[in-house]
N, C-alpha and C positions, 0 to 999 in steps of 0.2 A: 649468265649466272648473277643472281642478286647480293650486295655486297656483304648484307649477313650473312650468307650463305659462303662465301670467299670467307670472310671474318671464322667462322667455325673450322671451316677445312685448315687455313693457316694453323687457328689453332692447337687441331688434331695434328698437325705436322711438327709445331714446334714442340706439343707434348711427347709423341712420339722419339723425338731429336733426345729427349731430356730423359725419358727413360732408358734408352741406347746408353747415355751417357753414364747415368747412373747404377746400370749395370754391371759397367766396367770398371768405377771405380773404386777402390779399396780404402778402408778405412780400420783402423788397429786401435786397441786402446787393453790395458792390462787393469787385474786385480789392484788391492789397494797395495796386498803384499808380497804386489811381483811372483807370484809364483803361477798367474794365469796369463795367456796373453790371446784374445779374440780376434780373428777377420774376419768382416762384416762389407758389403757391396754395399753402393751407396743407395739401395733400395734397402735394405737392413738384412738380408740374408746370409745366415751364417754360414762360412766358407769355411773356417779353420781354427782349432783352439791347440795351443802350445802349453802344453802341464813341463813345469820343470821337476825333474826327476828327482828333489829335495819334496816336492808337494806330497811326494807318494810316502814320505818315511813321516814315524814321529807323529806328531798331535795336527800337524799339518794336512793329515789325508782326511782329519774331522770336518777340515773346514775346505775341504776342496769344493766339494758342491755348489758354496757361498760365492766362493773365488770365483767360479767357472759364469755365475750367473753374474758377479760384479763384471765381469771382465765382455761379459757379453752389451750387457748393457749399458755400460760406457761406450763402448765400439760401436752399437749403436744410435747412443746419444750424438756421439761424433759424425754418424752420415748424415742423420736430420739434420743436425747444427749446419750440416754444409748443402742440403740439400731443399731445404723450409726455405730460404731467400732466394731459392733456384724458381720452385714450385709458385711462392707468394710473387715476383718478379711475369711468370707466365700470364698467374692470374690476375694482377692489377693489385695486387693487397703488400703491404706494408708489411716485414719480419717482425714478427713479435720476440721478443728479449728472452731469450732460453738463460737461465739462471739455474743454479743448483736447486732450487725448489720447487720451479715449475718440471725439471727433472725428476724429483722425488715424487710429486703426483702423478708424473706418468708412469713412472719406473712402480709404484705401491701397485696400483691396477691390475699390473700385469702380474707380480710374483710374491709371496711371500715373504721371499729373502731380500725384498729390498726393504722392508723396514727395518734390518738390520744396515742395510748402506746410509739409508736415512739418517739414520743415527750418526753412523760414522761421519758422513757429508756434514750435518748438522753440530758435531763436535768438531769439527774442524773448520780453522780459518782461512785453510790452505785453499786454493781453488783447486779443481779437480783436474789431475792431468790426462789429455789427450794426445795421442800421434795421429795424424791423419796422411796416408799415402793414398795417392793418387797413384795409375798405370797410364 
């Protein structure tokens, strides 16, 4: 077997390894106002959303829909965050610096209601909180 041809197969194996990995591991992250909470695999597949039962009363149930997408997309954000230096580490390439605004450009793309996160991200000096568990 010729050594590019070893160099690929490794490959295919160590990506394989890394997908396995990322399968299994769990990553959490909540609305801005706590009333949503997301589980996301470290592939980004949504497992579980936690609505507190204050979400459902009141002026609160207006903005659940918002909630449910913030809380995804941070949970989200937080497997790539752990999983972008996994994948660029495979491939030979350097992590690039995930910032709250190369966030917001990804996060616009995909939904509507992140230009309301935008904003909020953007009015705020706070960085954004994430939990990340691992199994």
């Amino acid at each position: 077997m010729t050594a590019p041809r070893r160099d690929v197969q490794l490959m295919q194996q160590q990506a394989g390894e890394l997908d396995a990995r990322l399968a299994v591991a769990r990553h959490a992250a909540g609305s801005g106002d706590r009333m949503v909470t997301a589980v996301v695999t470290g592939q980004g597949k949504l497992l579980g959303l936690r609505i507190e039962d204050r979400a459902l009363h009141g002026a609160h149930g207006q903005r659940l829909g918002l909630s449910i997408v913030e809380a995804v997309h941070a949970a989200r954000a937080a497997a790539n965050a752990t999983a972008l230096p996994q994948l660029n580490a495979l491939f030979g390439e350097p992590p690039p610096p995930i910032t709250p605004a190369a966030f917001c450009k990804w996060a616009s793309a995909r939904c509507a209601a992140s230009l309301l996160m935008r904003a909020q991200m953007e009015a705020s000096s706070a960085p954004v909180a994430l939990r990340c568990w691992n199994r």
